[in-house]
mmCIF file of the N, C-alpha and C atoms, coordinates in Angstrom:
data_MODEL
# 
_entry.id   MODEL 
# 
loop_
_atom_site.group_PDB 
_atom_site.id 
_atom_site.type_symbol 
_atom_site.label_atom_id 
_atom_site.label_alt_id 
_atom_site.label_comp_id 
_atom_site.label_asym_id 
_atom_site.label_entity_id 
_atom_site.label_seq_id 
_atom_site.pdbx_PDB_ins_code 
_atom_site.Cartn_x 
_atom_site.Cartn_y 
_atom_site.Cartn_z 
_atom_site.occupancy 
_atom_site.B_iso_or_equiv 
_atom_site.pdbx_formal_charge 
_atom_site.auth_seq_id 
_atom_site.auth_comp_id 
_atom_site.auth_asym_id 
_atom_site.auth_atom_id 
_atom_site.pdbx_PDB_model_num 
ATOM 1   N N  . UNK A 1 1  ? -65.073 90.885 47.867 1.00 0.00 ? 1  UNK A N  1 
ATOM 2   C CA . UNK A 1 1  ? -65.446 89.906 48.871 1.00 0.00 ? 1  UNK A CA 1 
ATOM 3   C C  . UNK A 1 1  ? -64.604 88.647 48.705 1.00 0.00 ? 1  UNK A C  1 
ATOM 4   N N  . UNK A 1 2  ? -64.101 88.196 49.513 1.00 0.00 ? 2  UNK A N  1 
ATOM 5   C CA . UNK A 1 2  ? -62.827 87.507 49.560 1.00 0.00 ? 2  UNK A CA 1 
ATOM 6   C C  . UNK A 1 2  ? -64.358 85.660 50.015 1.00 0.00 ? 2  UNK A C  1 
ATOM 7   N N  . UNK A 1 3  ? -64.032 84.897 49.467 1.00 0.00 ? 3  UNK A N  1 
ATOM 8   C CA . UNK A 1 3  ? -64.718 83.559 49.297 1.00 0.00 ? 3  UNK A CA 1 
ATOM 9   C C  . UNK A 1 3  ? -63.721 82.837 50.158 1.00 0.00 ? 3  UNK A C  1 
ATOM 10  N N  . UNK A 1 4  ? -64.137 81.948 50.895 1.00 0.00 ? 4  UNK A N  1 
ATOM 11  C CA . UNK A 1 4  ? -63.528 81.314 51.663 1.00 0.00 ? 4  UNK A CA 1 
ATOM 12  C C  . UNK A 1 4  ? -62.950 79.960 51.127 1.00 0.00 ? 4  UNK A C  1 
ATOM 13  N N  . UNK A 1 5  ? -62.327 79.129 51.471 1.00 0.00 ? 5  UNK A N  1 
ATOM 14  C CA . UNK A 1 5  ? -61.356 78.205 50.805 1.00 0.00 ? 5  UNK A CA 1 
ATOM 15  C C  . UNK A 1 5  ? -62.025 76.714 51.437 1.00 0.00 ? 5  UNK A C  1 
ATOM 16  N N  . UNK A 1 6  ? -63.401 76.690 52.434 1.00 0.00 ? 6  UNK A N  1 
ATOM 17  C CA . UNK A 1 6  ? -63.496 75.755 52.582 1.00 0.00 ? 6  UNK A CA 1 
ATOM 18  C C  . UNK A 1 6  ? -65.366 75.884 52.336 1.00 0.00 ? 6  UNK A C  1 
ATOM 19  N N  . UNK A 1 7  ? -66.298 74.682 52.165 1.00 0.00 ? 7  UNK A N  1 
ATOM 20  C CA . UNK A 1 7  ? -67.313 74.907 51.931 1.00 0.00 ? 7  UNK A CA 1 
ATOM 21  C C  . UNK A 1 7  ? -67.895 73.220 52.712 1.00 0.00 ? 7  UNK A C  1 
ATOM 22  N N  . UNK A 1 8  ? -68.881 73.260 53.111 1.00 0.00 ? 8  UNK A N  1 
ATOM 23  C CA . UNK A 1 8  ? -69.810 72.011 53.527 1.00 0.00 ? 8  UNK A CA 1 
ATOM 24  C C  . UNK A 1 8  ? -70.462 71.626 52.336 1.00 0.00 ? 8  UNK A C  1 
ATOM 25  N N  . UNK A 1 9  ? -70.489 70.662 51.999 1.00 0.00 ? 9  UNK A N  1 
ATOM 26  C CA . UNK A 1 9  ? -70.931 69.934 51.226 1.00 0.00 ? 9  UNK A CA 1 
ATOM 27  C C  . UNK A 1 9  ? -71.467 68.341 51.282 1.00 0.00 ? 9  UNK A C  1 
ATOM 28  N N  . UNK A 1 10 ? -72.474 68.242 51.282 1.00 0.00 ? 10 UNK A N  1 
ATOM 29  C CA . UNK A 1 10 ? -73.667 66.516 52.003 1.00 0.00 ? 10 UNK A CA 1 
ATOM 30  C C  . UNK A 1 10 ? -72.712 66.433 53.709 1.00 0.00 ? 10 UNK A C  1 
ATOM 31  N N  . UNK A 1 11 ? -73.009 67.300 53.999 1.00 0.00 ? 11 UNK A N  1 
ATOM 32  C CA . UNK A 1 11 ? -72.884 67.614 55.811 1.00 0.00 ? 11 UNK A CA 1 
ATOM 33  C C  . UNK A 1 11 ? -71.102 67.175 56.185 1.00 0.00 ? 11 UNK A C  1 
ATOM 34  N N  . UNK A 1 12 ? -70.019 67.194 54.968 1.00 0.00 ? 12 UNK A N  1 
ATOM 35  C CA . UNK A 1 12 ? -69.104 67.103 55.117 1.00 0.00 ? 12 UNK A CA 1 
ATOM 36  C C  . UNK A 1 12 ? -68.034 68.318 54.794 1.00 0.00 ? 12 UNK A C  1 
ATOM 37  N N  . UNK A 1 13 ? -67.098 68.339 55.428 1.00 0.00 ? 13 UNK A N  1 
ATOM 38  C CA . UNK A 1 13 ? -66.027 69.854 54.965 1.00 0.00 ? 13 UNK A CA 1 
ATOM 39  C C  . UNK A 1 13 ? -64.922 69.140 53.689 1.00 0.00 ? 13 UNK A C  1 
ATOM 40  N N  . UNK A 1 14 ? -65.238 70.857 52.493 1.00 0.00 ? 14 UNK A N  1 
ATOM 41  C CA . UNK A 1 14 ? -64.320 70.419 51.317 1.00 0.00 ? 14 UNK A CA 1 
ATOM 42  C C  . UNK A 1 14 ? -63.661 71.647 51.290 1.00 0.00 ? 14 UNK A C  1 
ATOM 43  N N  . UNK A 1 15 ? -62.907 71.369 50.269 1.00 0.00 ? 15 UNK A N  1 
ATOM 44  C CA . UNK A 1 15 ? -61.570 72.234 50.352 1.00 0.00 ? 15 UNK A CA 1 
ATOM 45  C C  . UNK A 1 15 ? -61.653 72.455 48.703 1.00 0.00 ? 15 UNK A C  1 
ATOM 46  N N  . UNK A 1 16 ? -61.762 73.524 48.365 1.00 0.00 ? 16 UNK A N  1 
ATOM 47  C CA . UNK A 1 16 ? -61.589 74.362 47.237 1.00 0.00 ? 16 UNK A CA 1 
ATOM 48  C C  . UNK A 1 16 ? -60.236 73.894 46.379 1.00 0.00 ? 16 UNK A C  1 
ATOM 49  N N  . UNK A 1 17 ? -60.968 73.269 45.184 1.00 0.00 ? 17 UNK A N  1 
ATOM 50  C CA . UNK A 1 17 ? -59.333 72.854 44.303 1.00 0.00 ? 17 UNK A CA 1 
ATOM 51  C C  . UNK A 1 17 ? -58.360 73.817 44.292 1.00 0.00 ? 17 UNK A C  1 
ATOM 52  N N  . UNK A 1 18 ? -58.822 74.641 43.698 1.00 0.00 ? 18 UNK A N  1 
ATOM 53  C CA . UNK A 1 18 ? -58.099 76.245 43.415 1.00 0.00 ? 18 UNK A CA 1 
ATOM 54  C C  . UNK A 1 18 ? -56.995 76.431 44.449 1.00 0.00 ? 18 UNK A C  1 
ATOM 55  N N  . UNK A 1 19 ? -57.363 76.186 45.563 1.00 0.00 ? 19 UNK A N  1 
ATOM 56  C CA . UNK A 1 19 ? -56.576 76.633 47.388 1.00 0.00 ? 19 UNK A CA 1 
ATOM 57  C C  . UNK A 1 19 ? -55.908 74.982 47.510 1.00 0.00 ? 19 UNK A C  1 
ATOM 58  N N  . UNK A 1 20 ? -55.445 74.278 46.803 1.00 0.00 ? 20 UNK A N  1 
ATOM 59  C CA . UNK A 1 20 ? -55.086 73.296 46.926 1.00 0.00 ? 20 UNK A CA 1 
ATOM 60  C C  . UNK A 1 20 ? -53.155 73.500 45.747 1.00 0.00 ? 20 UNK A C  1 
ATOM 61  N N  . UNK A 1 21 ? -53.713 73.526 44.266 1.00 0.00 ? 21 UNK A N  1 
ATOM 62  C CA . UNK A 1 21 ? -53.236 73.469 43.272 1.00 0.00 ? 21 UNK A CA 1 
ATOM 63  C C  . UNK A 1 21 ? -51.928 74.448 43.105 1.00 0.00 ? 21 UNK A C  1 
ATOM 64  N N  . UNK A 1 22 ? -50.744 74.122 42.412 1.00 0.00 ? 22 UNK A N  1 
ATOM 65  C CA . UNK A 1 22 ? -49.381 74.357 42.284 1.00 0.00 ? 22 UNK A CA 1 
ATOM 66  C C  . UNK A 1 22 ? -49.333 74.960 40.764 1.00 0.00 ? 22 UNK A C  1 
ATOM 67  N N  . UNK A 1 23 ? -50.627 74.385 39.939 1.00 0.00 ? 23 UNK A N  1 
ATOM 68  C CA . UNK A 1 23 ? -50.709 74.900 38.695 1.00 0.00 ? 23 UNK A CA 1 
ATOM 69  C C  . UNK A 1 23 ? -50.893 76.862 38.322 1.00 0.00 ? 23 UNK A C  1 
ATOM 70  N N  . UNK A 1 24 ? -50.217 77.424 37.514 1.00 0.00 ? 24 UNK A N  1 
ATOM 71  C CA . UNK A 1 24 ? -50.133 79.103 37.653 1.00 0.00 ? 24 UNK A CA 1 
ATOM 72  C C  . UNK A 1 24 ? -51.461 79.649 37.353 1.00 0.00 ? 24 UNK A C  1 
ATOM 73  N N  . UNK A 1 25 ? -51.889 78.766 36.365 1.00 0.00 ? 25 UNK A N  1 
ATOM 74  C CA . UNK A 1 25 ? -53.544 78.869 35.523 1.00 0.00 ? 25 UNK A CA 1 
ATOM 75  C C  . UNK A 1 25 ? -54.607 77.863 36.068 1.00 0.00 ? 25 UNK A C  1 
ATOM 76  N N  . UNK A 1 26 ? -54.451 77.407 36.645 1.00 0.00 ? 26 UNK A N  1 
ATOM 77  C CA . UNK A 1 26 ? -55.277 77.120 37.830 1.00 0.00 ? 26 UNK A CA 1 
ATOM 78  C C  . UNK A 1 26 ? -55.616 77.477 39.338 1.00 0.00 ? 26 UNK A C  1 
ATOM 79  N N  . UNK A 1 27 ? -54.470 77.831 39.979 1.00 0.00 ? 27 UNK A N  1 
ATOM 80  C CA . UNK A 1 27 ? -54.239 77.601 41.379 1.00 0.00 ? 27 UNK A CA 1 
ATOM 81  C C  . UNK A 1 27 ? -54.870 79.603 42.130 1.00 0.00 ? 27 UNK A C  1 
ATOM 82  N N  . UNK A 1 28 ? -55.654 79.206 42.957 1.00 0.00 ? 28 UNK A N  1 
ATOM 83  C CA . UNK A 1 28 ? -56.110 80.776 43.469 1.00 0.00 ? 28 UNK A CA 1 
ATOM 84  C C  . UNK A 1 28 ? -54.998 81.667 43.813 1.00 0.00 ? 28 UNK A C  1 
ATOM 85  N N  . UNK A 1 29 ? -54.802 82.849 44.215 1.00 0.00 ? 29 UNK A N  1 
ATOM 86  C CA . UNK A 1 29 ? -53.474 83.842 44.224 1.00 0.00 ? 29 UNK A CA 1 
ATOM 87  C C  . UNK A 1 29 ? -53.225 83.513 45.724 1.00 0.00 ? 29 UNK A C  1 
ATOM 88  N N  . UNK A 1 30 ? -53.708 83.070 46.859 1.00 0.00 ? 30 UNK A N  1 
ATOM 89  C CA . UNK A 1 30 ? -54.070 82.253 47.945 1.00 0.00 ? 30 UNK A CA 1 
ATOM 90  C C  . UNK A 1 30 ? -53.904 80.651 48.341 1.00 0.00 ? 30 UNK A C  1 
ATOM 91  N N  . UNK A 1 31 ? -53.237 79.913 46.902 1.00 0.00 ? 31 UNK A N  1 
ATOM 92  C CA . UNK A 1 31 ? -53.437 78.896 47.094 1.00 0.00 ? 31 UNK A CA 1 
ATOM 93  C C  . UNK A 1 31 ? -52.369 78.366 47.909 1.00 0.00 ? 31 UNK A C  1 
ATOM 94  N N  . UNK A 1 32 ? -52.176 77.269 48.794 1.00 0.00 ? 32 UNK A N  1 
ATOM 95  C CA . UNK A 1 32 ? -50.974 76.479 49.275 1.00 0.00 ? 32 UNK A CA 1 
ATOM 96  C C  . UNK A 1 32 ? -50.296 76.216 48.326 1.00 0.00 ? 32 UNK A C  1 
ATOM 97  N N  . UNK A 1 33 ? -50.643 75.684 47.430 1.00 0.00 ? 33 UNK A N  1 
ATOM 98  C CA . UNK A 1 33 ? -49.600 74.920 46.216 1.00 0.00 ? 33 UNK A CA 1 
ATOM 99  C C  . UNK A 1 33 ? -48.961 73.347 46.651 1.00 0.00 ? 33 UNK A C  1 
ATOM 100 N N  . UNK A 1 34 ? -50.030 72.608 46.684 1.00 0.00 ? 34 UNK A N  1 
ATOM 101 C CA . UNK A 1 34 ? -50.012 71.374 47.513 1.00 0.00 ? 34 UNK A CA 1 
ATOM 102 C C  . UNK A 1 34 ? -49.659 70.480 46.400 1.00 0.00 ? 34 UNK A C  1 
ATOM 103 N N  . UNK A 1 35 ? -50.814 70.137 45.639 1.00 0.00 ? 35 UNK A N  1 
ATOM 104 C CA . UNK A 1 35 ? -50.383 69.675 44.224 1.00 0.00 ? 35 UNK A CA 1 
ATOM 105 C C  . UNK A 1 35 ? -50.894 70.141 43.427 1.00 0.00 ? 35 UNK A C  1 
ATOM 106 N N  . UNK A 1 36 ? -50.022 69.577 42.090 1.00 0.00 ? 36 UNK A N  1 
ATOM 107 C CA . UNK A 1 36 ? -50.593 69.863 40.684 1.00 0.00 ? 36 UNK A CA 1 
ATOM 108 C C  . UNK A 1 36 ? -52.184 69.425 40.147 1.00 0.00 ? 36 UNK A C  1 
ATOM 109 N N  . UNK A 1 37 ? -52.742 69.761 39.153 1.00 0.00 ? 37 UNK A N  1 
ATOM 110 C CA . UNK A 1 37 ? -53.927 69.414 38.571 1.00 0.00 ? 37 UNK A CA 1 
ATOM 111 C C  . UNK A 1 37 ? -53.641 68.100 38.397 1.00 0.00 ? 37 UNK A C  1 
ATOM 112 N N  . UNK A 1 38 ? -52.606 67.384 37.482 1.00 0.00 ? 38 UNK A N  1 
ATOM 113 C CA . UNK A 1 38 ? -52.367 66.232 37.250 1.00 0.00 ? 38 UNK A CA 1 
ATOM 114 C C  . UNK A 1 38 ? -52.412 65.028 38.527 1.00 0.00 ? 38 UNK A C  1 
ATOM 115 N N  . UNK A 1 39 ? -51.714 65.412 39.493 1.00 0.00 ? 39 UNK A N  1 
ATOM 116 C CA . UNK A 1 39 ? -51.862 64.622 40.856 1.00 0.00 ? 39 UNK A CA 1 
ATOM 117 C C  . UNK A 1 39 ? -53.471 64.895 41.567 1.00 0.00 ? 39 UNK A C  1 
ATOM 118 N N  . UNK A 1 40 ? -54.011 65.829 41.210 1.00 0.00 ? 40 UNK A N  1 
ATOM 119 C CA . UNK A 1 40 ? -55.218 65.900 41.891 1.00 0.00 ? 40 UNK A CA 1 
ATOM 120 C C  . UNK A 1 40 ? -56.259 64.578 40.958 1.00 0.00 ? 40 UNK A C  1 
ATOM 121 N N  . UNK A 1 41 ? -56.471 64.476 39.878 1.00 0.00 ? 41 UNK A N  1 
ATOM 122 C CA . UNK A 1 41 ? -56.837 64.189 38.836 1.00 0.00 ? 41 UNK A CA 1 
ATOM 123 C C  . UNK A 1 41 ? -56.780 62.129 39.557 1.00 0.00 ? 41 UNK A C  1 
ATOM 124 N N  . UNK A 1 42 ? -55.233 62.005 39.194 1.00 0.00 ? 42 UNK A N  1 
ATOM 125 C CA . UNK A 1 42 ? -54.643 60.860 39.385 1.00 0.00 ? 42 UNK A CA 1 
ATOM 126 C C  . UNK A 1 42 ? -55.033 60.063 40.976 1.00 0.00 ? 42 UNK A C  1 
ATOM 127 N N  . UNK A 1 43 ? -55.138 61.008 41.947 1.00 0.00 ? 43 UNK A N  1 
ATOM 128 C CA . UNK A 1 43 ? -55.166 60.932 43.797 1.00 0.00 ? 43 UNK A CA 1 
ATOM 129 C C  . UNK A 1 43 ? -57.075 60.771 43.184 1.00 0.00 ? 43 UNK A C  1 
ATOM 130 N N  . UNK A 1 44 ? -57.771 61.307 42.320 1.00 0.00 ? 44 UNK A N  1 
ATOM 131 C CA . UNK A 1 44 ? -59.151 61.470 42.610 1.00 0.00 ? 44 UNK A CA 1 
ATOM 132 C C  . UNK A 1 44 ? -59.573 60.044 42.525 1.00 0.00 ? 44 UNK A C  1 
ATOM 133 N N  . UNK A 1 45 ? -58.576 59.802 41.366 1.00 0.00 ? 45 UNK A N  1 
ATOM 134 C CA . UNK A 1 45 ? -59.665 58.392 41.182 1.00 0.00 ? 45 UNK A CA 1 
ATOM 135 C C  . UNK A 1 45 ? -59.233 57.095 41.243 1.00 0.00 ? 45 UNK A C  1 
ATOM 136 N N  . UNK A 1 46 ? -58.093 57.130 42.049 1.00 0.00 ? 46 UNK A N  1 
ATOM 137 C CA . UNK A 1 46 ? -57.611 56.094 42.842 1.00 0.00 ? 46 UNK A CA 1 
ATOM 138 C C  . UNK A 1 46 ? -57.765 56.100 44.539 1.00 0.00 ? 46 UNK A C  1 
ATOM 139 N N  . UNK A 1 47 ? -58.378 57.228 44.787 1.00 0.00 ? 47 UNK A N  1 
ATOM 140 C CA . UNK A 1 47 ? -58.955 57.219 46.059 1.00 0.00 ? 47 UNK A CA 1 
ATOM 141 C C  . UNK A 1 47 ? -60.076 57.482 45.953 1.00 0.00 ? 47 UNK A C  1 
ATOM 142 N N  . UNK A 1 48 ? -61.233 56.581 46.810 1.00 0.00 ? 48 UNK A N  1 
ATOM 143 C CA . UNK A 1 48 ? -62.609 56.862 46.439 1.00 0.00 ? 48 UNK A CA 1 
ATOM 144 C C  . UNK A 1 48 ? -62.668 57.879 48.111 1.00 0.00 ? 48 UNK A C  1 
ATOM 145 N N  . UNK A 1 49 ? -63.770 58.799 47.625 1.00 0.00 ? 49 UNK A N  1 
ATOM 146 C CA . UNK A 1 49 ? -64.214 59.905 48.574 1.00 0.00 ? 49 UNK A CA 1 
ATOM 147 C C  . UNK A 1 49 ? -63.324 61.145 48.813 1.00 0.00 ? 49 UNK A C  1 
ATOM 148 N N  . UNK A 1 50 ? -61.985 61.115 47.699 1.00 0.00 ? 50 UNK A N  1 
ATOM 149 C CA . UNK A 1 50 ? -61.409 62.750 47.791 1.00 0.00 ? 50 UNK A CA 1 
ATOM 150 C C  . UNK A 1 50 ? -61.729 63.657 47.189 1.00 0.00 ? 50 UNK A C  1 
ATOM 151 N N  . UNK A 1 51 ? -62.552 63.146 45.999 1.00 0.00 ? 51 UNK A N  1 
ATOM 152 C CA . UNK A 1 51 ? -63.530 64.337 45.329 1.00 0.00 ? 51 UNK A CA 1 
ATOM 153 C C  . UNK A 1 51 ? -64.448 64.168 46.209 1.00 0.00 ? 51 UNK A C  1 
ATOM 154 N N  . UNK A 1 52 ? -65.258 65.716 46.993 1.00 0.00 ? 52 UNK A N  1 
ATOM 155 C CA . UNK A 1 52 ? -66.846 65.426 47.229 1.00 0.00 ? 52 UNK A CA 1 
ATOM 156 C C  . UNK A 1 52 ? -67.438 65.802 46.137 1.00 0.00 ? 52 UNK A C  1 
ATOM 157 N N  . UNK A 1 53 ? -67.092 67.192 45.124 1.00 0.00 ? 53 UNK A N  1 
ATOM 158 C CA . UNK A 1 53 ? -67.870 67.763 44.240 1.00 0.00 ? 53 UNK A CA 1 
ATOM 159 C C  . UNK A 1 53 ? -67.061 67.535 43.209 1.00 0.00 ? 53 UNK A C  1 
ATOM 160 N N  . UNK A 1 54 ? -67.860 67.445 42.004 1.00 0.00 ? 54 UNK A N  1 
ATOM 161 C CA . UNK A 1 54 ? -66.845 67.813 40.946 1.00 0.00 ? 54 UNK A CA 1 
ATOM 162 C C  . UNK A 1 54 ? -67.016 69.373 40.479 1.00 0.00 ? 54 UNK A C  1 
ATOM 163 N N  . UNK A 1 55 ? -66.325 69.604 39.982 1.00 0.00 ? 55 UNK A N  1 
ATOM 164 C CA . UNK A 1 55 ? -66.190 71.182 39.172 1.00 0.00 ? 55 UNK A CA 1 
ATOM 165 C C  . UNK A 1 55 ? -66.643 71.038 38.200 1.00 0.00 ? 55 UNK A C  1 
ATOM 166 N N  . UNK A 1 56 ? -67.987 72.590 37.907 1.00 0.00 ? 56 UNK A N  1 
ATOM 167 C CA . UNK A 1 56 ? -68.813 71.702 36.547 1.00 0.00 ? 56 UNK A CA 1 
ATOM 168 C C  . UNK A 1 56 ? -68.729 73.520 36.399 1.00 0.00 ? 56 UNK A C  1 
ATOM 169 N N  . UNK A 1 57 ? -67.638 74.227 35.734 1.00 0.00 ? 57 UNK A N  1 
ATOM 170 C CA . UNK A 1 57 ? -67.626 74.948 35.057 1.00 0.00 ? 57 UNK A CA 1 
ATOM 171 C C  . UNK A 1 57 ? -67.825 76.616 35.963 1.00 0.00 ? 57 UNK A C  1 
ATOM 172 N N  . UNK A 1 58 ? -67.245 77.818 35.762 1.00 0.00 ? 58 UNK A N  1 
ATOM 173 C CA . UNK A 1 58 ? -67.291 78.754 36.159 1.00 0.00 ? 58 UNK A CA 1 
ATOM 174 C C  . UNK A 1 58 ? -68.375 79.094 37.556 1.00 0.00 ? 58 UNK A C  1 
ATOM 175 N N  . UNK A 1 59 ? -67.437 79.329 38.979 1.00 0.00 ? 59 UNK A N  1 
ATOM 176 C CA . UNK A 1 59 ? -68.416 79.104 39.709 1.00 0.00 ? 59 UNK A CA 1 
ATOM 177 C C  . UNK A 1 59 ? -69.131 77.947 40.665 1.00 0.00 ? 59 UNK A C  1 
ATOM 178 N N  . UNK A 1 60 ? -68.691 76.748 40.216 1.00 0.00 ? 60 UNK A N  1 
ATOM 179 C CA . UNK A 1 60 ? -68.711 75.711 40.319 1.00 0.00 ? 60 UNK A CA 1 
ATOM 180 C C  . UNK A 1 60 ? -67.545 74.711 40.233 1.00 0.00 ? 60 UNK A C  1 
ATOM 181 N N  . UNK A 1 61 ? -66.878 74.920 41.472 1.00 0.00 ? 61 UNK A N  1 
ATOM 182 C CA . UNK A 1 61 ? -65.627 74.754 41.600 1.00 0.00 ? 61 UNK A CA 1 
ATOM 183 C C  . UNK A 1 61 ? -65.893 73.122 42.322 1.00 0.00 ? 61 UNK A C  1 
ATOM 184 N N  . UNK A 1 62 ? -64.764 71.975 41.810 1.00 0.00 ? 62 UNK A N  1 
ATOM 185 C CA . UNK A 1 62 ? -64.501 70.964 42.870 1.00 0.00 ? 62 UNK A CA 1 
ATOM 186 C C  . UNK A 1 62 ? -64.160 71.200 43.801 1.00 0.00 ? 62 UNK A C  1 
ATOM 187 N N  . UNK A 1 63 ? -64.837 70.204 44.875 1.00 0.00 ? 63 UNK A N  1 
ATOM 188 C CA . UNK A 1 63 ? -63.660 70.335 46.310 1.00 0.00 ? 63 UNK A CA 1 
ATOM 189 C C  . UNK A 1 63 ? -63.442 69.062 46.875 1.00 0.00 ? 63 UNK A C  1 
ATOM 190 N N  . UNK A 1 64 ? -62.558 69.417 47.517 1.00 0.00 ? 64 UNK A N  1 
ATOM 191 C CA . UNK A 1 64 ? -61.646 67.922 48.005 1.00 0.00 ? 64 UNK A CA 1 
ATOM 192 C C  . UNK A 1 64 ? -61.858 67.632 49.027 1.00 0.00 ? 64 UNK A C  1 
ATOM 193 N N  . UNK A 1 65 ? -62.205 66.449 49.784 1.00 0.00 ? 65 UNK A N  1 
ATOM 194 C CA . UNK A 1 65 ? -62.886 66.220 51.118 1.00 0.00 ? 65 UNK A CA 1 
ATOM 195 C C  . UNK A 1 65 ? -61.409 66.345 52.076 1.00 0.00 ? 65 UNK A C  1 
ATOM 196 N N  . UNK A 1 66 ? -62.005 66.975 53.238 1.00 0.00 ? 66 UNK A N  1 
ATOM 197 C CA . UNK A 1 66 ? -60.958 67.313 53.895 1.00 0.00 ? 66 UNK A CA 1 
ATOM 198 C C  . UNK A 1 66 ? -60.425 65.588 54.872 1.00 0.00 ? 66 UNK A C  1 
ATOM 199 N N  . UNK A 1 67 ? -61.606 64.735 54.807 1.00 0.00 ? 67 UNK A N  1 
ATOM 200 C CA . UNK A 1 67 ? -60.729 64.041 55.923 1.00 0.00 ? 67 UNK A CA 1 
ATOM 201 C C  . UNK A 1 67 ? -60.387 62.989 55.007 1.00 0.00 ? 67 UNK A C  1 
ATOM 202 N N  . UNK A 1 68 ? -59.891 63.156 53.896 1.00 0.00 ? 68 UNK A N  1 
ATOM 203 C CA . UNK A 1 68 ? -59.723 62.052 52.959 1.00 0.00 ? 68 UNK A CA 1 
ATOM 204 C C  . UNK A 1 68 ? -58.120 62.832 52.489 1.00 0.00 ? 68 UNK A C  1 
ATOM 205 N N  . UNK A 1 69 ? -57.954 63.988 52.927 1.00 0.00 ? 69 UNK A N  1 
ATOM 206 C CA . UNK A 1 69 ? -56.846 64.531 52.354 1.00 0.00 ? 69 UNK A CA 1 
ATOM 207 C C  . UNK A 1 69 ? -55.360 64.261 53.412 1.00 0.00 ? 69 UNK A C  1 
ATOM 208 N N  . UNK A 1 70 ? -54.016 64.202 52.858 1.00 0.00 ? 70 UNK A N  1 
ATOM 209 C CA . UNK A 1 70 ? -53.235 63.066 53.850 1.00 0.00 ? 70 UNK A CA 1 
ATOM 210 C C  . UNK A 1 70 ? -53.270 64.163 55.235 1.00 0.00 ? 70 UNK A C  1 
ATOM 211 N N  . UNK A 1 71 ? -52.934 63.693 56.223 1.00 0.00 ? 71 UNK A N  1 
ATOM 212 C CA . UNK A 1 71 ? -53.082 64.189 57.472 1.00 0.00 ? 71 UNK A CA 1 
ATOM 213 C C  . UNK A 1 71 ? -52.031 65.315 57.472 1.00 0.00 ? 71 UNK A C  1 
ATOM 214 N N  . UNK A 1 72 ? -51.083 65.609 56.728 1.00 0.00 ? 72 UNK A N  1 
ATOM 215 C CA . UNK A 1 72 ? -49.899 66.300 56.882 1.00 0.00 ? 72 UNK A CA 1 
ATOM 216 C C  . UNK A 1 72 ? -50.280 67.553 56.291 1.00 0.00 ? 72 UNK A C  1 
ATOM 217 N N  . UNK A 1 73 ? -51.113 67.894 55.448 1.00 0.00 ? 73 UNK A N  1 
ATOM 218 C CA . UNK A 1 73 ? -51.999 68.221 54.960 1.00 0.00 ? 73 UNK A CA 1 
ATOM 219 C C  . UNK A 1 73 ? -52.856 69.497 55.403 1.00 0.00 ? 73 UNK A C  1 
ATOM 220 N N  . UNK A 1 74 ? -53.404 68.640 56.292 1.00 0.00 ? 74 UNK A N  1 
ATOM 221 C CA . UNK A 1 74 ? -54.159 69.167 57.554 1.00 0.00 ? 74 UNK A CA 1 
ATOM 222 C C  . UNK A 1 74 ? -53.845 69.916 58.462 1.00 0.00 ? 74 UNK A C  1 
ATOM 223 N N  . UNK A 1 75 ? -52.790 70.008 58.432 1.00 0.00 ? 75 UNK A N  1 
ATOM 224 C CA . UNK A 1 75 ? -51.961 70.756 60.130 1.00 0.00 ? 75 UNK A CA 1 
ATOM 225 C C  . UNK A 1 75 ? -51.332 72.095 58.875 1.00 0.00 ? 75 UNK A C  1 
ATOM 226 N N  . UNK A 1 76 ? -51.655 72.216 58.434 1.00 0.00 ? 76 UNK A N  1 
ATOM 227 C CA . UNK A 1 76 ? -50.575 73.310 57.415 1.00 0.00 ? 76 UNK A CA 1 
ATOM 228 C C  . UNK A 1 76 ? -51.613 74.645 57.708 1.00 0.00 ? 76 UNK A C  1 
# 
């Protein structure tokens, strides 16, 4: 069963780190390869509202708010 790459979360759309990430041991076999863990990390917490979730271990994946993510982004 193939999991989808985007999820609602507090009535907003997020985007699956995994389907984001450039990292080999991180990034889903599906992923864009947008950025690295390190830039996700760095973009989180100098922008407030691009984490909605955090990732709290197997299953429990972060996701990245979609309208907080750059617009160029978006159209891909």
């Amino acid at each position: 069963m193939q999991i989808s790459p985007y999820e609602i979360y507090n009535n907003q759309i997020g985007v699956r780190l995994s389907y984001l990430l450039s990292d080999s041991d991180k990034r889903h076999p599906y992923s864009m390869g947008l950025m690295s863990y390190h830039a996700f990390k760095h973009r989180a917490n100098r922008t407030p509202g691009f984490r909605l979730k955090e990732g709290r271990g197997k299953g429990n994946e972060a996701l990245v708010s979609w309208k907080c993510m750059p617009h160029e982004w978006q159209s891909i």
